[in-house]
NUFI-9666 format. One record per residue (C-alpha): residue in three letters; chain; x, y, z. Coordinates in pm, 1 decimal, always signed. Layout:
BEGIN
[site ALA, A, [X, Y, Z]];
...
// end
This chain:
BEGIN
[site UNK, A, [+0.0, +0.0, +0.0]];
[site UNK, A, [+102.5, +404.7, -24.4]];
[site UNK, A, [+40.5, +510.1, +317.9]];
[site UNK, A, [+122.5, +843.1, +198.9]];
[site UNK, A, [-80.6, +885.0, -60.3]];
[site UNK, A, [-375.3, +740.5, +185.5]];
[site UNK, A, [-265.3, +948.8, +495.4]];
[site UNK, A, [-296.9, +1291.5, +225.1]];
[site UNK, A, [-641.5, +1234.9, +119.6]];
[site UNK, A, [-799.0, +1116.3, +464.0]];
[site UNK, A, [-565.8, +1345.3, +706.3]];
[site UNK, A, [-720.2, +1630.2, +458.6]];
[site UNK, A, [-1086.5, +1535.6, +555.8]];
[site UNK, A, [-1012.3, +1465.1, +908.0]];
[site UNK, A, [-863.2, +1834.8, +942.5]];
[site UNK, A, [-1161.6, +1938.6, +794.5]];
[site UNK, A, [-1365.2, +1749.1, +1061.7]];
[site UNK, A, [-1165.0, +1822.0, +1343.8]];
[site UNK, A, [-1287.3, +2239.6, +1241.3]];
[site UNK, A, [-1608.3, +2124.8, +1347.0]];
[site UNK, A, [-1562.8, +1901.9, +1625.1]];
[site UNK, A, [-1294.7, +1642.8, +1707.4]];
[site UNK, A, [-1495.8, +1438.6, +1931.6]];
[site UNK, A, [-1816.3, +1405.7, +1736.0]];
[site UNK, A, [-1585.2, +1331.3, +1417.8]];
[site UNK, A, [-1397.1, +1049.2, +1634.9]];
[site UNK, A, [-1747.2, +945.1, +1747.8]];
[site UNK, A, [-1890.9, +877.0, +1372.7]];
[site UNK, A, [-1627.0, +660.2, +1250.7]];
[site UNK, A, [-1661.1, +455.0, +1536.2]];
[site UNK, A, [-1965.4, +418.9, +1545.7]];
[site UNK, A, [-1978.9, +332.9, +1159.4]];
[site UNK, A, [-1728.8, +31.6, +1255.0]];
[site UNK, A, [-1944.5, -37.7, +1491.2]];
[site UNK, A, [-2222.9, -83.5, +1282.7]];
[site UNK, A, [-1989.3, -321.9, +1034.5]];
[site UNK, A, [-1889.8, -533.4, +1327.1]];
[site UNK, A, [-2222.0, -593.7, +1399.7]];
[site UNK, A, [-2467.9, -657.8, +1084.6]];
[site UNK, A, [-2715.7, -915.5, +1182.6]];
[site UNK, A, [-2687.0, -1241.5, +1025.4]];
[site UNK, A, [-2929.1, -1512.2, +1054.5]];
[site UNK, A, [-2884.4, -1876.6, +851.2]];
[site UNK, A, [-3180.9, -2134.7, +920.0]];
[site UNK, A, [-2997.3, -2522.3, +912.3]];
[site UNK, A, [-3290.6, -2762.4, +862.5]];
[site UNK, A, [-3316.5, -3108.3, +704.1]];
[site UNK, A, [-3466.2, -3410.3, +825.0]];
[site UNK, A, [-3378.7, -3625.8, +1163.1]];
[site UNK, A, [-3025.5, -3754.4, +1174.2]];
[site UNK, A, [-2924.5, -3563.6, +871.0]];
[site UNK, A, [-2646.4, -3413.5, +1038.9]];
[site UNK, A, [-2809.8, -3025.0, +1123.7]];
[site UNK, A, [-2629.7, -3020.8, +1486.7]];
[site UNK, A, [-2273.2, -3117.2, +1390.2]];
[site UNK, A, [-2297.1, -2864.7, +1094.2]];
[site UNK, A, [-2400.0, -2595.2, +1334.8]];
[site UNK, A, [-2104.2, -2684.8, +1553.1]];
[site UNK, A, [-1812.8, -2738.6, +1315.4]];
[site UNK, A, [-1913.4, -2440.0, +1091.3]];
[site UNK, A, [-1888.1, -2214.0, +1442.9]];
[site UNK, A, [-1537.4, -2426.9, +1536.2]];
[site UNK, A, [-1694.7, -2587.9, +1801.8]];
[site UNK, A, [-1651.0, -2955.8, +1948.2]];
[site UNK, A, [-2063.2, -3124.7, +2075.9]];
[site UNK, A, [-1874.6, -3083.3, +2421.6]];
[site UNK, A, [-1802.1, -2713.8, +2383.3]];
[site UNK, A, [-1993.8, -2534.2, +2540.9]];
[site UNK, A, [-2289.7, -2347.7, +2363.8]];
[site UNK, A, [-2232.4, -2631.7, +2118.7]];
[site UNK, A, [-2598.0, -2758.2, +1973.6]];
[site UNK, A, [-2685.1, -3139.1, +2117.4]];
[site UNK, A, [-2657.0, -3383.0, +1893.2]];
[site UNK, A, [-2744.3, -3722.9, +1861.9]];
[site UNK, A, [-2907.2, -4059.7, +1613.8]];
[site UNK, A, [-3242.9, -3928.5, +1727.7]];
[site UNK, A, [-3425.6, -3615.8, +1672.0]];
[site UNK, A, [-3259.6, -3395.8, +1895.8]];
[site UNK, A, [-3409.3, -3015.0, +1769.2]];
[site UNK, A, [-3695.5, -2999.0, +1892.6]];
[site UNK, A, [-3771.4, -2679.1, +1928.1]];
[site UNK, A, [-3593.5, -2367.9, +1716.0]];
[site UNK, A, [-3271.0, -2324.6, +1884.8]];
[site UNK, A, [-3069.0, -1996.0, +1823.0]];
[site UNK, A, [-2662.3, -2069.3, +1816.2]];
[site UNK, A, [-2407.3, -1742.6, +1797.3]];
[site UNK, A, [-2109.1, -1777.5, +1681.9]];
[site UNK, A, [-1855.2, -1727.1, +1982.4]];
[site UNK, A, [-1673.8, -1449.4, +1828.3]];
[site UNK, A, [-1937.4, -1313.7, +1629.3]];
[site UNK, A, [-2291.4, -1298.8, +1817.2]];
[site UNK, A, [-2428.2, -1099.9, +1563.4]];
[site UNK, A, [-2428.8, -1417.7, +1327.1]];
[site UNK, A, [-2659.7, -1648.6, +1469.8]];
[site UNK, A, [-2688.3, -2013.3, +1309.5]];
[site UNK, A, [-3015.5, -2152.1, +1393.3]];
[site UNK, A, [-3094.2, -2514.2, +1423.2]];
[site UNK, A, [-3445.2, -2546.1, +1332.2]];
[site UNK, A, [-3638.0, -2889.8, +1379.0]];
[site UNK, A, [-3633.8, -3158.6, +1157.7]];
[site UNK, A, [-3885.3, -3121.0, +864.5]];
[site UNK, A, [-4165.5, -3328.5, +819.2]];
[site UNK, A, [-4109.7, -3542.8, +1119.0]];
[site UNK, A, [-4417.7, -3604.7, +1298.7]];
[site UNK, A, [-4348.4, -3377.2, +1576.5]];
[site UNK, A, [-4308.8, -3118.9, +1328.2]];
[site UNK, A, [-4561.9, -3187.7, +1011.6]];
[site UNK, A, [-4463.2, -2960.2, +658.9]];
[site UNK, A, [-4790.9, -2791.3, +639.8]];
[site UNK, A, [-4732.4, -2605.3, +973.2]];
[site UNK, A, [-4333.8, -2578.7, +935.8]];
[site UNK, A, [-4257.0, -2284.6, +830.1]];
[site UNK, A, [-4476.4, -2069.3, +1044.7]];
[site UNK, A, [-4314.8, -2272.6, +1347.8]];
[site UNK, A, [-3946.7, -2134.8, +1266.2]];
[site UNK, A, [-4067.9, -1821.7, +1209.1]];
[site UNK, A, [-3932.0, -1814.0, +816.7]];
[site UNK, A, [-3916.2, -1392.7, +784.1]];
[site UNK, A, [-3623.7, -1377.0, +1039.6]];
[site UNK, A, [-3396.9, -1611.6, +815.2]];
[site UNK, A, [-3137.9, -1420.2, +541.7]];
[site UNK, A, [-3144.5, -1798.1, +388.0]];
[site UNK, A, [-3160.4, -2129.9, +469.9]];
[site UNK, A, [-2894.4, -2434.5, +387.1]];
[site UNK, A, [-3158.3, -2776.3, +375.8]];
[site UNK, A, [-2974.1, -3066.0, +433.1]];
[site UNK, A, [-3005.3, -3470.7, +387.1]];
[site UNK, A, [-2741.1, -3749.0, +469.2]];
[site UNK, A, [-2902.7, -3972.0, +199.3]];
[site UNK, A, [-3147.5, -3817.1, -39.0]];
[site UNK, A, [-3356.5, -3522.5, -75.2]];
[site UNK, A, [-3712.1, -3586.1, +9.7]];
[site UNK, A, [-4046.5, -3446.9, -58.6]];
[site UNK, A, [-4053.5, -3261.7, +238.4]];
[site UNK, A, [-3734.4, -3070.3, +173.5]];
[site UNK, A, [-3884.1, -2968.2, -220.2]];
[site UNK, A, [-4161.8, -2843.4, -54.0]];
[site UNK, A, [-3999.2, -2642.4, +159.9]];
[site UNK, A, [-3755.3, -2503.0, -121.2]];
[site UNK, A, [-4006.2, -2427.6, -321.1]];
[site UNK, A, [-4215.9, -2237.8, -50.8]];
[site UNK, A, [-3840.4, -2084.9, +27.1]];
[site UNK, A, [-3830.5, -2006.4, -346.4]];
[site UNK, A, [-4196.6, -1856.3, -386.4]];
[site UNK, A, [-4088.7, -1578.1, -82.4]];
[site UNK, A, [-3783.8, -1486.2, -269.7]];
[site UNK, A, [-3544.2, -1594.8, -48.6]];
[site UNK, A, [-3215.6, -1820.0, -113.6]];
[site UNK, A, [-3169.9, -2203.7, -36.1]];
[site UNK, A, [-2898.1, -2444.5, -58.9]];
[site UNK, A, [-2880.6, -2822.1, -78.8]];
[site UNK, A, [-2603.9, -2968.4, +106.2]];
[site UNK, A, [-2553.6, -3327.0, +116.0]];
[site UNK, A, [-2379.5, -3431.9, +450.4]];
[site UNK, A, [-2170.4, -3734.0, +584.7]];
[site UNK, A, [-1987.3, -3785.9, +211.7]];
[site UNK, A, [-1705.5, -3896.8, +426.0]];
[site UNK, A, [-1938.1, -4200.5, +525.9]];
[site UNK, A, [-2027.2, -4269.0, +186.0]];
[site UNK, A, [-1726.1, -4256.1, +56.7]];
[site UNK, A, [-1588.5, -4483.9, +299.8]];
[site UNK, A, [-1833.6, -4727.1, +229.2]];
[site UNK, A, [-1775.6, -4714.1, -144.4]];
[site UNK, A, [-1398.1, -4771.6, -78.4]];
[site UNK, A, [-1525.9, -5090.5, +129.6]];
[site UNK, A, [-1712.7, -5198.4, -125.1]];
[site UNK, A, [-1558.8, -5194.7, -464.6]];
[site UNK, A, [-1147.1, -5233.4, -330.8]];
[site UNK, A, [-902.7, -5135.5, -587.4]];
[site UNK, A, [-1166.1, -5035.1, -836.5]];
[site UNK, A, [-1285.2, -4735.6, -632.1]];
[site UNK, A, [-1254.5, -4406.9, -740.8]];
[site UNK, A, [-1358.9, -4134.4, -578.4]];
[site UNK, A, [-1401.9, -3882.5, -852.0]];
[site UNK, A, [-1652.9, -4073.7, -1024.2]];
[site UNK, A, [-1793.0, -4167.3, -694.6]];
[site UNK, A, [-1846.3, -3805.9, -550.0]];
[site UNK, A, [-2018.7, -3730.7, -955.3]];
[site UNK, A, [-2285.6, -3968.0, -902.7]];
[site UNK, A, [-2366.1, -3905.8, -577.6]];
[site UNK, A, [-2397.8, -3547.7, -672.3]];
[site UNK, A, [-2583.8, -3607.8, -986.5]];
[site UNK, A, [-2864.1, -3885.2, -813.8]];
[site UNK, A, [-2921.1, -3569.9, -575.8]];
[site UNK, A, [-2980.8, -3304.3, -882.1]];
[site UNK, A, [-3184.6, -3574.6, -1062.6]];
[site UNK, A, [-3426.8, -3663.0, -753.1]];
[site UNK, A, [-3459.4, -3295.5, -703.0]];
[site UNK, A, [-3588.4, -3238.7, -1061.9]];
[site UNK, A, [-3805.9, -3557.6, -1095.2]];
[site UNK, A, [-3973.3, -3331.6, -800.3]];
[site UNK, A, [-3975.6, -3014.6, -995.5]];
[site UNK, A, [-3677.2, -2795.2, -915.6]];
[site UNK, A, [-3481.2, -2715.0, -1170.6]];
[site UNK, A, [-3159.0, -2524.3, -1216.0]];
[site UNK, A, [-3053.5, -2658.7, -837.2]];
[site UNK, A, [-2723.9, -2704.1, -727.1]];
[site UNK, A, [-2610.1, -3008.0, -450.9]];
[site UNK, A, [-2299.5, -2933.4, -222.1]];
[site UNK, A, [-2100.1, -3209.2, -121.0]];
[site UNK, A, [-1959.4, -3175.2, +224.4]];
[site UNK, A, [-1823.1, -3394.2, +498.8]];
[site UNK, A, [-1959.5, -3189.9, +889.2]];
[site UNK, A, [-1618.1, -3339.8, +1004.3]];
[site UNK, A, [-1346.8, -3211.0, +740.1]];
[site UNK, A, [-1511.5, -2817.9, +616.0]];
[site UNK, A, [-1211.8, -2805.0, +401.5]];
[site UNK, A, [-1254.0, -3128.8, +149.6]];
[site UNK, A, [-1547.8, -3149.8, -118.2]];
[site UNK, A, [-1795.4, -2892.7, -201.5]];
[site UNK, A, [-1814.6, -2670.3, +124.5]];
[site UNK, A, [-1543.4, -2426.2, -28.5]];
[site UNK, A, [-1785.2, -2383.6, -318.2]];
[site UNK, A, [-2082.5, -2334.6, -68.7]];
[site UNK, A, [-1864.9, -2083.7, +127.8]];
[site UNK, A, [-1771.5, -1895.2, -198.5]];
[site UNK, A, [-2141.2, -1928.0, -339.6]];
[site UNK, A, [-2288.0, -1785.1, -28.0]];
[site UNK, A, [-2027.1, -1511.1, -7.5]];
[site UNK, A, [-2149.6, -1390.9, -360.8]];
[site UNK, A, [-2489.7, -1426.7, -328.8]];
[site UNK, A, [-2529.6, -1246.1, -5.9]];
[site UNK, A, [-2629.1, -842.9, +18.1]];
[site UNK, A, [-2244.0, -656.8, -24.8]];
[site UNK, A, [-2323.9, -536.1, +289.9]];
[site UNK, A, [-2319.1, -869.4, +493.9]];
[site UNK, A, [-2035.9, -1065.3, +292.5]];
[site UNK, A, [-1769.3, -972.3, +556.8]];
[site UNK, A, [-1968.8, -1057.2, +886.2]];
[site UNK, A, [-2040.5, -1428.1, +728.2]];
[site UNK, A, [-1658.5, -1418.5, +574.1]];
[site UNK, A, [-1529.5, -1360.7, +967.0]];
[site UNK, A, [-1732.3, -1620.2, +1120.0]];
[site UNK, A, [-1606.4, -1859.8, +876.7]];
[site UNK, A, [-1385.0, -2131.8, +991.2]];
[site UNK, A, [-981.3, -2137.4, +826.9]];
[site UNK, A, [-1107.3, -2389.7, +543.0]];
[site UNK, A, [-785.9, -2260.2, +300.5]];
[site UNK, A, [-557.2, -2026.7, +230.8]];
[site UNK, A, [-773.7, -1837.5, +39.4]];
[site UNK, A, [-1049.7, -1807.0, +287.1]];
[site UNK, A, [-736.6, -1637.5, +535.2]];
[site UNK, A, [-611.6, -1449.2, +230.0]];
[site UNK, A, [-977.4, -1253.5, +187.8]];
[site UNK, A, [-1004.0, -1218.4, +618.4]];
[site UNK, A, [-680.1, -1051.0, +601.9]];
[site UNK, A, [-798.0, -814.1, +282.3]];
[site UNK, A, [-1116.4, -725.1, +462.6]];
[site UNK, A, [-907.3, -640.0, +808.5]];
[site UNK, A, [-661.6, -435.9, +557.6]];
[site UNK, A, [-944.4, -230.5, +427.5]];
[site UNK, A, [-1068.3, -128.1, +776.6]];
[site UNK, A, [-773.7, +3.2, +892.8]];
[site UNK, A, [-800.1, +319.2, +759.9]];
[site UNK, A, [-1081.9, +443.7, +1000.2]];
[site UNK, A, [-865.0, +323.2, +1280.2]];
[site UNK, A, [-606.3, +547.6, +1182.0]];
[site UNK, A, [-834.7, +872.3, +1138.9]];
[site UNK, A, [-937.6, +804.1, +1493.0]];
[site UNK, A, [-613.7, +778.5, +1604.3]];
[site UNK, A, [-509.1, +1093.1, +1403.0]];
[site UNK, A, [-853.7, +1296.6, +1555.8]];
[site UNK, A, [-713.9, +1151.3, +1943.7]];
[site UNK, A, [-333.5, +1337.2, +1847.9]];
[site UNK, A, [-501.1, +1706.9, +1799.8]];
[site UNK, A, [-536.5, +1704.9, +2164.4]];
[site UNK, A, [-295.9, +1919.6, +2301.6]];
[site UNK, A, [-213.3, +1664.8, +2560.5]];
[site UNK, A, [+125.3, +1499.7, +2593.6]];
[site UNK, A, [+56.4, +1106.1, +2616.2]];
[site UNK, A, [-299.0, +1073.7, +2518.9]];
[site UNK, A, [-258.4, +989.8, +2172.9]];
[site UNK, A, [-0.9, +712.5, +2234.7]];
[site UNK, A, [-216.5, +553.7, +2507.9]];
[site UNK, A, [-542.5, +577.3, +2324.3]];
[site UNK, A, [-352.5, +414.7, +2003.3]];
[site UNK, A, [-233.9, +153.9, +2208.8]];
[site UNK, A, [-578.4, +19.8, +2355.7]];
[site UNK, A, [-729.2, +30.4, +2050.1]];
[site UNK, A, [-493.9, -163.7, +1835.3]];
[site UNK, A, [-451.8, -401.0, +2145.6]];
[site UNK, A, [-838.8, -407.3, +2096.9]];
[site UNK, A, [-790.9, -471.4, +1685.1]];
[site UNK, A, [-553.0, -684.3, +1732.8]];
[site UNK, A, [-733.2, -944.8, +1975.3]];
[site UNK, A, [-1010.1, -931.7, +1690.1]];
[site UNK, A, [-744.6, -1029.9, +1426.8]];
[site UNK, A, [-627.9, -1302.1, +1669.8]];
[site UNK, A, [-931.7, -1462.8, +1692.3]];
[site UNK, A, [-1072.1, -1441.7, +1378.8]];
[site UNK, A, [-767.2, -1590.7, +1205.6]];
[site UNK, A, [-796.2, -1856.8, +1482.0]];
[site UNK, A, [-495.9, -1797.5, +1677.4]];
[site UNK, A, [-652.7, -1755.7, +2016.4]];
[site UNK, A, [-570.5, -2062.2, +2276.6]];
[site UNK, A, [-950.6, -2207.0, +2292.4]];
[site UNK, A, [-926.2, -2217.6, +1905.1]];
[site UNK, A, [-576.3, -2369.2, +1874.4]];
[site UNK, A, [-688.7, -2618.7, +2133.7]];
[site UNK, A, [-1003.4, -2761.9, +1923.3]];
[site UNK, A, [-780.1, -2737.2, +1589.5]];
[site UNK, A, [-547.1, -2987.9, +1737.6]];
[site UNK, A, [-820.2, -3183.8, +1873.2]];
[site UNK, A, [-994.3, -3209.8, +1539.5]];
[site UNK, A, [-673.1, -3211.6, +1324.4]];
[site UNK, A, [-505.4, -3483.3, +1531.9]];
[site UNK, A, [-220.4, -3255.3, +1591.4]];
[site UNK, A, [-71.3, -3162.4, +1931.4]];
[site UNK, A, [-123.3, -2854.4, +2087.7]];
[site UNK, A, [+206.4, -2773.5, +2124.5]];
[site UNK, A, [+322.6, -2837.5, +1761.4]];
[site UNK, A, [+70.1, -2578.7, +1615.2]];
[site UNK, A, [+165.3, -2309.9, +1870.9]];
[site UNK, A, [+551.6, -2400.8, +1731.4]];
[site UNK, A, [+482.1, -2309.5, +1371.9]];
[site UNK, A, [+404.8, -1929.1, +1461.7]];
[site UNK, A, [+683.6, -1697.0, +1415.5]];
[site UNK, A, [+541.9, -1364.9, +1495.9]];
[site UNK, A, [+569.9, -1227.6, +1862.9]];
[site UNK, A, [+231.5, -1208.2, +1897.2]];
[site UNK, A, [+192.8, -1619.5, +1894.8]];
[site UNK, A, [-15.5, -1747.6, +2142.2]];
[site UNK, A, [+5.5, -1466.1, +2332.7]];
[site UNK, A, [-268.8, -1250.6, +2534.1]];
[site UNK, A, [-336.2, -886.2, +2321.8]];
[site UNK, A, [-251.4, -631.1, +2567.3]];
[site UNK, A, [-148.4, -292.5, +2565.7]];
[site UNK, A, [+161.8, -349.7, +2683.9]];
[site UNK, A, [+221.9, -602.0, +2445.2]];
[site UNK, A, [+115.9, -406.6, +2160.6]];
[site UNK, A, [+349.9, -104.4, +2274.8]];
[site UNK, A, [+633.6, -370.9, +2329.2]];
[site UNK, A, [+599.6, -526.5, +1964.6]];
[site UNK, A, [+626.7, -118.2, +1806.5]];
[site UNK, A, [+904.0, -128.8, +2052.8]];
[site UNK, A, [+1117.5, -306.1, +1834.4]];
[site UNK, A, [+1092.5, -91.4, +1512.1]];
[site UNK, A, [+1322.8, +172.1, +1485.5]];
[site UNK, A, [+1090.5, +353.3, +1211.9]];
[site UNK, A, [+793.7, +321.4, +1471.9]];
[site UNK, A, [+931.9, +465.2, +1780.3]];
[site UNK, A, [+1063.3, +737.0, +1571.2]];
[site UNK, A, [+725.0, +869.3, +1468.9]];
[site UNK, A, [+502.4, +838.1, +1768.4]];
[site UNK, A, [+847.2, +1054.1, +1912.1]];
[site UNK, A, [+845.9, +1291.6, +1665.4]];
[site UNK, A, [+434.0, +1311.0, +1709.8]];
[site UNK, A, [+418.9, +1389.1, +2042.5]];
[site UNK, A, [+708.0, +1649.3, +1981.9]];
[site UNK, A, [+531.7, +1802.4, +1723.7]];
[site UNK, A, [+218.0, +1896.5, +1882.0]];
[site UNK, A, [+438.6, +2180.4, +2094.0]];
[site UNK, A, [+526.2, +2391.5, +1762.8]];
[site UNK, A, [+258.4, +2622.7, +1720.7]];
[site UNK, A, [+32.0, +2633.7, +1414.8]];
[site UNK, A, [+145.2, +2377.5, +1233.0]];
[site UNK, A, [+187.9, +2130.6, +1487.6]];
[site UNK, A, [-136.9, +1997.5, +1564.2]];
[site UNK, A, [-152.9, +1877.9, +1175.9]];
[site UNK, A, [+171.3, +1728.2, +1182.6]];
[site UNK, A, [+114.0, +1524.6, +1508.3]];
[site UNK, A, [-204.4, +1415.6, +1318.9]];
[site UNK, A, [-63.4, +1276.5, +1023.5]];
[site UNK, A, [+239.3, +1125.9, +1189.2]];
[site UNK, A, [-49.3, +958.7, +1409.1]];
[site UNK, A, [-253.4, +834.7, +1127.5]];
[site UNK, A, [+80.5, +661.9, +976.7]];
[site UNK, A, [+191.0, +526.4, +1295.2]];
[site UNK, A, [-127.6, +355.3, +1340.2]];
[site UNK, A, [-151.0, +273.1, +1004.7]];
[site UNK, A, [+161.1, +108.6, +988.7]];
[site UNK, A, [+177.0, -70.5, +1332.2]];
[site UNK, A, [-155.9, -216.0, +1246.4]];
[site UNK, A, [-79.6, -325.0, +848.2]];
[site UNK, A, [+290.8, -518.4, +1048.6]];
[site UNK, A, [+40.3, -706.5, +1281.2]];
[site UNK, A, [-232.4, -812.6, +1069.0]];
[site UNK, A, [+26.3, -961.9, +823.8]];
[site UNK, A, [+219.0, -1120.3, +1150.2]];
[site UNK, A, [-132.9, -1279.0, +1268.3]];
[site UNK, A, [-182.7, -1408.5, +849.2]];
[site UNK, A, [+101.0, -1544.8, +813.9]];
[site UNK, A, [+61.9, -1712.3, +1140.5]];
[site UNK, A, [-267.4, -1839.3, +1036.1]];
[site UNK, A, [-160.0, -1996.1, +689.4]];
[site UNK, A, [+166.3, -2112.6, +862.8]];
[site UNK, A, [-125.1, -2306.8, +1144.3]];
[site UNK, A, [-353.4, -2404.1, +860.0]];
[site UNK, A, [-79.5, -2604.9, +663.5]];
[site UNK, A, [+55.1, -2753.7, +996.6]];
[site UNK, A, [-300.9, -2893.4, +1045.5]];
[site UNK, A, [-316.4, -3029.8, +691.8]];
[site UNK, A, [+24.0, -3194.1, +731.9]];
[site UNK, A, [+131.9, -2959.3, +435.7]];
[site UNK, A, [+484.7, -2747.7, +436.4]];
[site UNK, A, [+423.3, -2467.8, +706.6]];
[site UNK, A, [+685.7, -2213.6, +504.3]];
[site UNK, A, [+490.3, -1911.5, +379.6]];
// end
């Protein structure tokens, strides 16, 4: 990136703020991050008993059926009742694990009144076998209120497993995985929907078969508006998925800066440099757990991967791994940049030369801030690809 040619144009309109009122200014473009971090979204998991909704609800949100908050699960109908599930790090999207359809606690005529279907931004129907009449009726009631649906075919793992049993040397899993996929389109339009797509996935292993697809699918057909809040809750299913998290963070970090730039017009020696510090300590943590670097995270990776604890923590470089995000840390990590420590210096020098220093100390501020926050979120991405290939068993060198 140019931080120069970003800190002109935004230092210009922060100026131009700060003429009206700092704190109001300040106030606005935290509140608009606010407002980001926090767009509702709601994603209705039904399918019929023993399909799998639970352990999709879980895995998707990075949780073990022992975690707790995680949704029960179990060879019997266990939903029986809507059941709202936040993500841990990201309350404000909620997976809901709705009841099995057509069971006979829960009979289609009167299902989608029971769930409450206006609340839902879309719903992912899912079967461990085949797709039934039930679930076409519902998709096509889904369909007729103009809202999106998406078949996804769970436990492929299991099938495949048994296919390998079964046929010995002559398996192959390509072909396998094809008519699997193709049986589910074809059932779905003897029933009369056409144009529908099936997503492979195993609720054990997010990052094999189709759910990539499904991720990217859902990603584009959301509003633009509510891409990045279902993009953050998202477990670390590639490289790519890390690769867009860490875009998303870059692009935010802007407004972080103009606050910290509208904190340095105070004419108070030390503000600015503690205020910067608690909130990038605050960014930060965000960063950490997002990109699944926190402790609780790391410990259900290596629990699900097969991979010691230890041996993840050992692939992290950065001097942020596996750390608590404090302050102090945060102030001790700038510590160790020359170029750093040199600005925030010269900013809280320049705020004593009259007339011009004010504007100076802001746009030193805004590149400080800038900067320190660009050198962690790539030290927390790397991290994160560096974890994601020592899960996979792949070469953790990035």
């Amino acid at each position: 990136y140019d931080e120069y040619n970003i800190k002109a144009g935004y230092v210009a309109r922060i100026e131009k703020l700060q003429n009206n009122d700092t704190v109001a200014a300040a106030a606005k473009i935290q509140s608009y991050l606010e407002e980001q971090n926090n767009v509702p979204l709601n994603i209705g998991i039904t399918g019929e008993s023993g399909s799998g909704k639970s352990t999709f609800v879980n895995v998707i949100r990075g949780l073990n059926s022992k975690d707790d908050g995680a949704a029960p699960t179990g060879c019997v109908e266990t939903t029986m009742e809507v059941k709202s599930y936040p993500h841990p790090n990201y309350p404000n999207v909620i997976f809901w694990d709705l009841p099995g359809v057509g069971t006979t606690n829960f009979p289609a005529d009167k299902y989608l009144k029971h769930v409450g279907f206006e609340r839902f931004d879309f719903f992912i129907i899912i079967s461990a076998d085949r797709f039934r009449e039930n679930d076409v009726k519902l998709a096509l009631e889904i369909k007729r209120m103009q809202k999106k649906f998406y078949f996804v075919r769970s436990k492929i793992d299991h099938n495949l497993r048994d296919e390998r049993d079964d046929q010995g040397s002559e398996f192959n899993e390509k072909q396998t995985l094809d008519r699997i996929r193709t049986n589910c389109i074809q059932g779905l339009q003897t029933q009369g929907l056409e144009d529908t797509n099936v997503f492979l996935v195993s609720n054990r292993k997010l990052h094999l078969f189709d759910f990539p697809l499904l991720q990217q699918t859902l990603e584009r057909e959301l509003p633009a508006h509510k891409r990045d809040a279902l993009l953050f809750a998202m477990p670390n299913i590639n490289l790519e998925i890390i690769q867009k998290k860490k875009e998303a963070f870059q692009a935010q970090i802007k407004y972080f800066a103009s606050v910290s730039a509208l904190i340095a017009s105070a004419p108070v020696p030390g503000v600015s440099v503690a205020a910067d510090a608690a909130m990038m300590a605050t960014t930060v943590a965000q960063y950490q757990v997002t990109f699944g670097l926190d402790d609780e995270s790391l410990q259900t990776l290596a629990l699900t991967a097969h991979v010691s604890f230890d041996d993840l923590k050992a692939v992290m470089t950065s001097p942020l791994a596996a750390q608590k995000i404090t302050k102090e840390l945060i102030i001790k990590v700038i510590s160790f940049s020359v170029s750093e420590v040199a600005l925030m210096a010269a900013e809280e020098g320049a705020r004593f030369i009259p007339i011009f220093g004010i504007p100076a100390a802001m746009s030193m501020s805004f590149i400080c801030t800038y900067r320190a926050l660009s050198m962690f979120l790539d030290m927390l991405a790397d991290d994160a690809q560096r974890v994601f290939r020592r899960a996979l068993g792949l070469d953790t060198s990035v």
